[in-house]
N, C-alpha and C positions, 0 to 999 in steps of 0.2 A: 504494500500500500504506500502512494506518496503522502499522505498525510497531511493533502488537500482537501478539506472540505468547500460544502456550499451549503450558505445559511440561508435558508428560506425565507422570504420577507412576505409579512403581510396581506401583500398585495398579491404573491404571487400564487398560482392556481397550483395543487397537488401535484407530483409526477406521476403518482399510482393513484388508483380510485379507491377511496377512502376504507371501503370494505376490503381490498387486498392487501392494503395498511394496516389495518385495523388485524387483520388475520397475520402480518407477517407478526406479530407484537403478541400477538396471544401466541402463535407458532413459539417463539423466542422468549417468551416470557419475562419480557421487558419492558416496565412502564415507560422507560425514558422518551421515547418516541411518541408519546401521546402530548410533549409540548409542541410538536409540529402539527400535529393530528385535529388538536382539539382549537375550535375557535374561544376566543377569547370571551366570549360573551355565552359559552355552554351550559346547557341547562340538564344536569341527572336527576332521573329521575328512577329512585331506588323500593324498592319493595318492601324495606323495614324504616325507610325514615318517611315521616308523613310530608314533611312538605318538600318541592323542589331542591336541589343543591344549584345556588349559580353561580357561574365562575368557574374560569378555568384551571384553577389552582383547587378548590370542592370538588370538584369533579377528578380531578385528575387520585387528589386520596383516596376516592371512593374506589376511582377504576382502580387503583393500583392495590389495593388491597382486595379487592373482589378479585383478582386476576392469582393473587398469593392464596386467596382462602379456595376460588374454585380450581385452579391449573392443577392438574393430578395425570398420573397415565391414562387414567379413566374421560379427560373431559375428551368432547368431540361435536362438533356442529354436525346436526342431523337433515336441518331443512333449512335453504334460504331463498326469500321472494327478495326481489333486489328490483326496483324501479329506478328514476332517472334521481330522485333526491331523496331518496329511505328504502331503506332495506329493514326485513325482519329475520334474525337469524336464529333458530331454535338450535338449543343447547339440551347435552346431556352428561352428566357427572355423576362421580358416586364419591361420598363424603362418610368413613365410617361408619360404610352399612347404606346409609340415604340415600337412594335414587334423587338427585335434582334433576327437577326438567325443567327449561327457561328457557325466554327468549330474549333478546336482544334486538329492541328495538332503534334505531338510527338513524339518523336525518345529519346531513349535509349542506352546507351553500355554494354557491358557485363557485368558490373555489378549492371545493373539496376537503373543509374543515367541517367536522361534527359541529352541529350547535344543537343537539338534542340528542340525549343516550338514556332510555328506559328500557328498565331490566323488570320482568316479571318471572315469576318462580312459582312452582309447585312441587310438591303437596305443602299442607302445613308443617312440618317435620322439616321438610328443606327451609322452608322459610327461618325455624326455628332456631336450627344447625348453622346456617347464615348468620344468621343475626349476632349470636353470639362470638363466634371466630369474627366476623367484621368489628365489632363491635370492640373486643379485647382487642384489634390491630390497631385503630382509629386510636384509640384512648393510650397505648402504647408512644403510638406517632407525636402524642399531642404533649408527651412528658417532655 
């Protein structure tokens, strides 16, 4: 490697479409990549916190811990519908027994920055299982 980067600005549009981003990061199991990824003005939206997280900096702990509590051998995208500005991609994992099933909902803007990422999950037991591992990460982070 020459040890030449290129800093992406603002303005400029993704080189890969946000879903094959979005997958190379979950592949690698790397948040870092989600300060390119995510717009600045990003809104999660999580299964165990009741209201929105906005911000790219809330959002980016959220993802990055959901990515540490669900990434296992077991995770695996099973279905995805992908349109010109959101995609839904269904998820499956096993957590200590728990089958989780989720989707990963995603919205984009023009220039191939998320500005909207909601996660839904089933059954109650995933939820539960979640919550707690999130929950114990976040609270960690914030020491």
């Amino acid at each position: 490697m020459s040890g030449v980067t290129h800093t992406v600005k603002a303005s400029e549009p993704m080189n890969k479409h946000p879903i094959e981003a979005w997958h190379d990061l979950v592949r690698a199991k790397d948040p870092s990549g989600l300060d390119h990824l995510l717009a600045e003005d990003v809104v999660f939206i999580s299964p165990v916190v009741h209201t929105p997280q906005r911000g790219k900096a809330l959002a980016k702990g959220y993802l990055s811990a959901a990515m540490q509590v669900l990434s296992n051998p077991s995770f695996r995208y099973v279905r995805e519908i992908i349109g010109s500005s959101d995609a839904m991609l269904e998820f499956e994992t096993d957590i200590d027994g728990v089958l989780v099933n989720g989707v990963d909902i995603i919205k984009w803007n023009e220039r191939g920055e998320i500005v909207e990422f909601k996660v839904m999950v089933r059954p109650l037991k995933a939820i539960t299982v979640i919550h707690e591992r999130m929950g114990a990460m976040l609270a960690a982070a914030r020491r």
